[in-house]
C-alpha positions as CSV (number, residue, x, y, z in Angstrom):
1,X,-12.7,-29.6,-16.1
2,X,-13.6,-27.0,-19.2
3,X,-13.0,-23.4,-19.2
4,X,-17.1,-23.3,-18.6
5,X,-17.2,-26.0,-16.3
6,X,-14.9,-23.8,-13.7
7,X,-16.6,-20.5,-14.8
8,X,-20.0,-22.3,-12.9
9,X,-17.7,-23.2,-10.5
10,X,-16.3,-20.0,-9.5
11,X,-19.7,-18.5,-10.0
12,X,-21.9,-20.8,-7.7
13,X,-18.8,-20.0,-4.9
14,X,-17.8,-17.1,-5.3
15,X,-20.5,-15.5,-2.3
16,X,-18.5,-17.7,-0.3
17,X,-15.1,-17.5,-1.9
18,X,-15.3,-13.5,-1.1
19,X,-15.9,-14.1,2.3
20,X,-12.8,-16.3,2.6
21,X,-10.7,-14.1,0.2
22,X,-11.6,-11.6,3.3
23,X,-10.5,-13.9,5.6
24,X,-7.4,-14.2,4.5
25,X,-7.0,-10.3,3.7
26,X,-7.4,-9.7,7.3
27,X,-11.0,-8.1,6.4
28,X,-9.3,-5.3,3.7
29,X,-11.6,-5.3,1.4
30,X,-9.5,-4.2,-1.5
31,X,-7.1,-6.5,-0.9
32,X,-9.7,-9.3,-0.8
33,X,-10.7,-8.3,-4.2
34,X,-7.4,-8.3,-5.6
35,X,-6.8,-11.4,-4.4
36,X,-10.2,-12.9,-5.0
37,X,-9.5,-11.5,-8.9
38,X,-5.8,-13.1,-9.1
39,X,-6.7,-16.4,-7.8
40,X,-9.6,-16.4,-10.4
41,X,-7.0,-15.6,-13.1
42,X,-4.7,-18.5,-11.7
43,X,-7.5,-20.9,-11.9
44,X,-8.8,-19.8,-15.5
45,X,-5.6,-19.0,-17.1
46,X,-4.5,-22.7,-16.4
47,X,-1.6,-21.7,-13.4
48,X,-3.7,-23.5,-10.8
49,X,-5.6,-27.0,-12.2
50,X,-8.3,-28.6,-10.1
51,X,-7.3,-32.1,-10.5
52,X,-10.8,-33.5,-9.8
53,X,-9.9,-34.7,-6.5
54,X,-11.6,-34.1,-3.5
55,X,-14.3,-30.9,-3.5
56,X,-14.0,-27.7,-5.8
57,X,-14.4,-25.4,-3.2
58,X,-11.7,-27.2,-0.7
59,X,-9.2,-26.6,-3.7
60,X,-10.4,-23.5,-4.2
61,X,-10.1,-22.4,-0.9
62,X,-6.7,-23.1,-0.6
63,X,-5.5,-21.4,-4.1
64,X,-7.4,-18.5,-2.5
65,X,-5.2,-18.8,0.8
66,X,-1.8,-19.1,-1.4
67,X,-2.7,-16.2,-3.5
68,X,-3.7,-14.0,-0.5
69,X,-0.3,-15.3,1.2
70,X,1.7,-14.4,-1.8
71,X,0.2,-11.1,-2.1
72,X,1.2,-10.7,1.2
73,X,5.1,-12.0,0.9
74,X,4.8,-9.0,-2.1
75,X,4.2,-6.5,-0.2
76,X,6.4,-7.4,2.6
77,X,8.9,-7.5,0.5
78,X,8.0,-4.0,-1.4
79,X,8.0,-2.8,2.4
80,X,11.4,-4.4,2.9
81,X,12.8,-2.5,-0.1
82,X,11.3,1.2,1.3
83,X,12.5,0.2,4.5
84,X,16.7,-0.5,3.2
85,X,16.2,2.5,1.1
86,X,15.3,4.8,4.3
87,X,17.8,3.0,6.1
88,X,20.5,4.2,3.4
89,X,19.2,7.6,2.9
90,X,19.6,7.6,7.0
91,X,23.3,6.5,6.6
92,X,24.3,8.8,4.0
93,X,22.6,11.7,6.0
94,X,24.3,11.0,9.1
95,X,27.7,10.6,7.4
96,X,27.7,7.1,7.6
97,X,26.5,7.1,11.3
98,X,23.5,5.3,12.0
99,X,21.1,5.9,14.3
100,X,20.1,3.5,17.0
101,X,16.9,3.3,15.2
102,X,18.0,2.6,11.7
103,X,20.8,0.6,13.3
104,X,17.6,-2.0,15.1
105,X,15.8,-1.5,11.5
106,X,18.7,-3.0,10.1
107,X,19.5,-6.3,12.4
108,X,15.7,-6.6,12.6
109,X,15.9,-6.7,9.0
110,X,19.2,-9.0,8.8
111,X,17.3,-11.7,11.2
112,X,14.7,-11.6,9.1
113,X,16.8,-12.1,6.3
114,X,18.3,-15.0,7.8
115,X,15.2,-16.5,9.0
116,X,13.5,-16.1,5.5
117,X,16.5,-17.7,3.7
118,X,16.4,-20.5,6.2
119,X,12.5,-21.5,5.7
120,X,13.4,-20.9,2.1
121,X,16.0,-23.9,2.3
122,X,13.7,-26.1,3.4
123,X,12.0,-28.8,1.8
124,X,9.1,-27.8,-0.1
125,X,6.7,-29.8,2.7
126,X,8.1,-29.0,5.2
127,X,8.3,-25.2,4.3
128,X,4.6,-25.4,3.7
129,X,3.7,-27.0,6.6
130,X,5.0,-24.0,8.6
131,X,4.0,-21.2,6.9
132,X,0.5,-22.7,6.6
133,X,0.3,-23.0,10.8
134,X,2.5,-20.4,11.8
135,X,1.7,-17.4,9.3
136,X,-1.6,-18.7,8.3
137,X,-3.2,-19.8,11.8
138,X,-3.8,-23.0,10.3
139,X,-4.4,-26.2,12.0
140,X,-1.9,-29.1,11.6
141,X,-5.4,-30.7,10.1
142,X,-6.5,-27.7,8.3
143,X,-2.7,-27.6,6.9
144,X,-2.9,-31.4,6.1
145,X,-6.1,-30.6,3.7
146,X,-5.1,-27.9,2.2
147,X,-1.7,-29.8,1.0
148,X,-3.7,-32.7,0.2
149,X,-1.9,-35.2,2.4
150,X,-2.7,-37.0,5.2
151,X,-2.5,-35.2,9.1
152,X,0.2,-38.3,9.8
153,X,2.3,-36.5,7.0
154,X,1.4,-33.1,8.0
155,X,3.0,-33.8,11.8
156,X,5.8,-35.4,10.3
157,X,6.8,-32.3,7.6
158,X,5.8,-30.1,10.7
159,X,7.9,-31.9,13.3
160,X,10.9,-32.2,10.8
161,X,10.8,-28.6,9.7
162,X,11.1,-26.9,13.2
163,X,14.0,-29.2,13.9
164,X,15.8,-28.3,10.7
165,X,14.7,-24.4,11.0
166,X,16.2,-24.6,14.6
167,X,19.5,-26.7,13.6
168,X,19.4,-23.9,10.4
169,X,19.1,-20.9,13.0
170,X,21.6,-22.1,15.7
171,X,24.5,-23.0,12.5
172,X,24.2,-18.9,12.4
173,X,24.4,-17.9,16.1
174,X,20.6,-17.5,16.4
175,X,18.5,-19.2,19.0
C-alpha cells in the first residue's frame, strides 16, 4: 500500500483507533495520544508494513497494542532506573545499611530482574504469546490474531512458554 493509500487508512480509523489507543493506555488520555501519534509514525515511516493480509484495522490494532505496550516497558524501566537510584542514595545515606524497605525494593527489583531476563530468553512466540495474555488481558484467540497464526499455534507457543518460564525460574531457586 502507498504513503496515501495508508494516510485514508489511518484517517477513516482513526475515531476508532483512539478509542483503542485508550484502551490500551488504561484510559490516560495523554498517553493514548502519544501512542496513537508513534504508532502512526511506525506505520508511515515504513517501521511497521501492512502486508495486505487480513483487514487494515486488525493490523492496525495490534501495532497500536505493541506501541502502547512498549511505551509502557519504557516507562517501567525509566521507573526502574529512579527506583535503583533511590535505593543507592538510601545506602550511601545509611552508611551502607539498608533499610528493610529499600532492602524489599531491591529483591522485588532482583526478581523482577530475573523474571524479565527469563521471558526475554524465550523464543520470540512464545514470549509473545505471554505477554500478549498475561500483561495485555488478551485471549489465547485474541493473541492468536494479533500474531497472525492460528489459535492451534497460539496454545502450543503458550503451553510451551510457561513450561520453559517455570523450568527457567526453578534453574534459579524461584518457584
Amino acid at each position: 500500500m502507498d504513503e496515501q493509500g495508508l494516510r485514508q487508512q489511518l484517517e477513516k480509523h482513526h475515531r476508532e483507533s483512539f478509542g483503542w489507543a485508550l484502551c490500551c493506555c488504561g484510559r490516560d488520555r495523554l498517553r493514548a495520544e502519544e501512542t496513537l501519534q508513534r504508532a502512526y509514525l511506525k506505520v508511515l515511516e515504513g517501521k511497521a508494513r501492512f502486508a495486505d493480509q487480513g483487514a487494515f484495522k486488525t493490523w492496525l490494532f495490534a501495532v497500536i497494542r505493541t506501541t502502547a505496550r512498549d511505551e509502557r516497558r519504557r516507562e517501567v524501566l525509566r521507573r526502574i532506573g529512579l527506583l535503583r537510584h533511590q535505593a543507592r542514595l538510601r545506602t550511601a545515606s545509611s552508611g551502607n545499611q539498608p533499610g528493610a524497605s529499600a532492602g524489599e525494593a531491591l529483591d522485588r527489583e532482583r526478581l523482577r530482574e530475573v523474571f524479565v531476563a527469563a521471558l526475554g530468553k524465550l523464543p520470540g512466540r512464545q514470549r509473545e504469546t505471554l505477554q500478549l495474555v498475561f500483561y495485555h488481558d488478551m485471549s489465547l484467540s485474541e493473541a492468536a490474531r494479533v500474531m497472525g497464526i492460528s489459535l492451534g499455534s497460539a496454545r502450543t507457543h503458550y503451553e510451551r512458554g510457561k513450561q520453559a518460564l517455570r523450568l527457567s525460574l526453578s534453574g534459579k531457586g524461584i518457584q
